[in-house]
C-alpha positions, 0 to 999 in steps of 0.5 A: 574818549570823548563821549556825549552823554544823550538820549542815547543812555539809558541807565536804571541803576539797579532796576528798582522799579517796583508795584509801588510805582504804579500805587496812585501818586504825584505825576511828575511829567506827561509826555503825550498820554504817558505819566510819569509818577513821582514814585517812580523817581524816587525808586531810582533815587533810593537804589542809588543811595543803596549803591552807596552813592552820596545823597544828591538830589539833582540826580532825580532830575537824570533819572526823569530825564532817562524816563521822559526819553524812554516814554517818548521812544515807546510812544513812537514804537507804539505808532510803528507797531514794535513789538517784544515778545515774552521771552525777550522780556524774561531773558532780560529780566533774569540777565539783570537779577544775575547782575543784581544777585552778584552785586547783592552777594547771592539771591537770598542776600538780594531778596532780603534787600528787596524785600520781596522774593525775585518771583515777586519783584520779576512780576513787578518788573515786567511792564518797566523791562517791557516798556525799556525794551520797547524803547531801546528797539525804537532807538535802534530803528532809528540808527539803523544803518548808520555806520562811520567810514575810516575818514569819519574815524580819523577826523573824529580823532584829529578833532580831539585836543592832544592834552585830552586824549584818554589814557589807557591802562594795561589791556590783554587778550586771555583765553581759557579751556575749563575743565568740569568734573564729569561724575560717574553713574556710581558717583551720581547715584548719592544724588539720585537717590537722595531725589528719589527718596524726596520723590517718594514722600511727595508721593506718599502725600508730602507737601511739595512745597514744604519739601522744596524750601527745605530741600531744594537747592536752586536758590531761585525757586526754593522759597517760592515753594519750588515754583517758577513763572509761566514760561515757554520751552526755550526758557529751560534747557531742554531736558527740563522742557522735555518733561515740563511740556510732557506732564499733565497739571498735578502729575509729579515727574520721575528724577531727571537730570540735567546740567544743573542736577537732579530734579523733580518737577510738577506742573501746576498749570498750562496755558498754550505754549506756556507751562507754570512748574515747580521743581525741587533741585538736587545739586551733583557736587563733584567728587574727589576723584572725578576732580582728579580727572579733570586735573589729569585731563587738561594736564594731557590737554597743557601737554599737547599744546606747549608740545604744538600738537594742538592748537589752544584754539581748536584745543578749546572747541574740542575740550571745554566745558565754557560754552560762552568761550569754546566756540571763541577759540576759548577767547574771553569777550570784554563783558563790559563792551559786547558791542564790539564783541572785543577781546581787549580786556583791562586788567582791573576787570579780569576775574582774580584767578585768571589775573594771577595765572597770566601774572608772571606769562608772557604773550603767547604763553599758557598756564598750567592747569589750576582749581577754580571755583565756578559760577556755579560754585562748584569746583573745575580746572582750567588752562589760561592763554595770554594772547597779547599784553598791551602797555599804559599808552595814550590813545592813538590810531594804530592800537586804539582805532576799535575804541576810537571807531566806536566813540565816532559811531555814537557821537553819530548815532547821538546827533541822529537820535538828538536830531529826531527827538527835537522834532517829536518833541515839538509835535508831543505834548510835554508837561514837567512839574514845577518841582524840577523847574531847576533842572537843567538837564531837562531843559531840553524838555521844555 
């Protein structure tokens, strides 16, 4: 589709932002009372060579672009008062390490190429996500509101020449319902009373810590010692908030349970509505036997909807264990378009289990229940729904008119947003180093 790259974009491959930006370096552009360090290029440029990308120096000229953009957002939102909170700051920021850590291949694989533990390097983070958080609000204000009617849709396509129009590969609608192994309280109880008994050397005056990075099995935290950074009670879920805000500083808590396992926390400190723990986690690892349950379980479930007893939409809210999908009618979201909050997906993006099960379905038809590793690593079941298969085409209307409307919707957006930085341009203060006087991306800057 015939999208405009603008100031709209604001890609940091990878994020590599670090303390070494802030060291006393070369300024390689001002924008109003803003620098921008050479340092802070470089860091971009180098998490782009980690990505395997060719070496391409004119890329750096992208990257000081995306920030000479971001700086002139924040100044602005500076002036009309935009704030961002904590937690906004810390949901993103662990939205990207989990990105980061799936790319990485698992936190101890990111930390090593980090070199520094996710601790670490989210303190470092935390005034570069700030700042583009700031920025990317200030951008929303901006477009608020703005919208394309169904006219401004169709002269946006008939304005594309026929010979470039996109193509686009097979898409389909999937849905799941996952089935989790509930354990019993005498399946637990291993668990339990490993944690316990980790509990019990704490108390009998044991290093905490020691004990957590050898025992602990949140991959997070477990280096650090078993400590996480100040937080407030929606970071957690709430049986581990419950306790954390419970505690005094130094008290140890008793085994507790919640989603991800058994654990043992000690507040270290509190500061207002924020608390500073460290906890050791036990994992529960499903048995055998409660995974025959699961399989049993969507196995009746199968039954009940190829039989019409059940629809597969309430048959998700009522049974699965997939809290992102069972109030979506178990219906899977485009993670690389959460925009529009689509359910088309191309089929190169599909998870490969879930590819293999609607391998040989047609639309309207259902999977037997298969064995899936989790995100979590650890062993479920699930059903899977083919709800439509759309084949290759050329982009038209009829079946393409979301993606289309949201291609009009930016191109909107990006004159807008264009428009007023060409003013605030002309009324700021922009200074760039004669170093990247060859680039043309930043000649709009000058």
């Amino acid at each position: 589709m015939k999208k405009s790259l603008s100031v709209l974009v604001f890609i940091f491959l990878a994020f590599g932002y670090s303390a070494k930006a802030q060291e006393v370096d070369k300024v390689v552009a001002v924008v109003g009372k803003n620098i921008i360090l050479k340092s802070e290029v470089e860091n971009q440029y180098a998490q782009y060579l980690a990505q395997g990308e060719a070496a391409d120096n004119s890329v750096k000229c992208i990257f000081l672009h995306q920030l000479l953009t971001q700086k002139l957002l924040a100044q602005q939102a500076a002036i009309d008062s935009i704030e961002v909170t904590e937690d906004e700051v810390d949901d993103n920021i662990n939205r990207r390490l989990r990105y980061m850590s799936n790319q990485a291949g698992g936190q101890e694989r990111l930390e090593q190429f980090l070199n520094r533990s996710l601790l670490q390097y989210k303190e470092e983070m935390r005034p570069t996500i700030r700042e583009m958080i700031v920025a990317n609000k200030m951008q929303q204000k901006i477009t608020e509101g703005i919208d394309v009617t169904p006219a401004e849709v169709e002269k946006y396509f008939n304005d594309i020449p026929t010979d470039s129009l996109p193509n686009f590969g097979t898409e389909v609608e999937v849905g799941e319902i996952v089935f989790q192994p509930k354990l019993t309280d005498e399946e637990k109880k291993p668990f339990y009373d490993r944690a316990e008994s980790i509990r019990q050397e704490i108390l009998g005056g044991k290093d905490f810590g020691t004990l957590a990075r050898i025992y602990s099995q949140d991959p997070g935290s477990a280096s650090e010692g078993g400590e996480m950074p100040f937080a407030d009670r929606s970071t957690f879920v709430k049986e581990f908030s419950a306790v954390a805000f419970r505690l005094k500083a130094g008290e140890v808590s008793k085994v507790f349970e919640t989603e991800f396992g058994y654990h043992i926390l000690q507040v270290l400190e509190r500061r207002g509505e924020q608390v500073k723990v460290r906890h050791i986690l036990i994992s529960i690892v499903p048995t055998a036997a409660s995974l025959e349950r699961a399989q049993k379980l969507a196995d009746s479930v199968y039954k009940e909807i190829t039989t019409g007893k059940l629809d597969f939409y309430n048959a998700a809210a009522i049974y699965s264990d997939n809290k992102e999908t069972k109030y979506n009618g178990g219906m899977i979201l485009n993670a690389e378009n959460t925009q529009t909050r689509t359910t088309y997906i191309p089929v190169e993006q599909l998870d490969a289990g879930i590819f293999t099960a609607i391998d040989t379905l047609e639309p309207g038809q259902f999977s037997r229940a298969s064995k899936f590793t989790g995100a979590d690593g650890k062993d479920a079941y699930r059903l899977v729904y083919l709800k439509s298969r759309t084949a290759p085409h050329q982009a038209n209307l009829q079946q393409d008119y979301a993606k289309i409307k949201e291609a009009a919707l930016d191109e909107k957006m990006n004159k807008i947003v264009a428009d007023w930085f060409e003013k605030r341009r002309r009324t700021s203060y922009i200074r760039i180093d004669e170093d990247y006087g060859t680039c043309d991306v930043l000649d709009v800057w000058k």
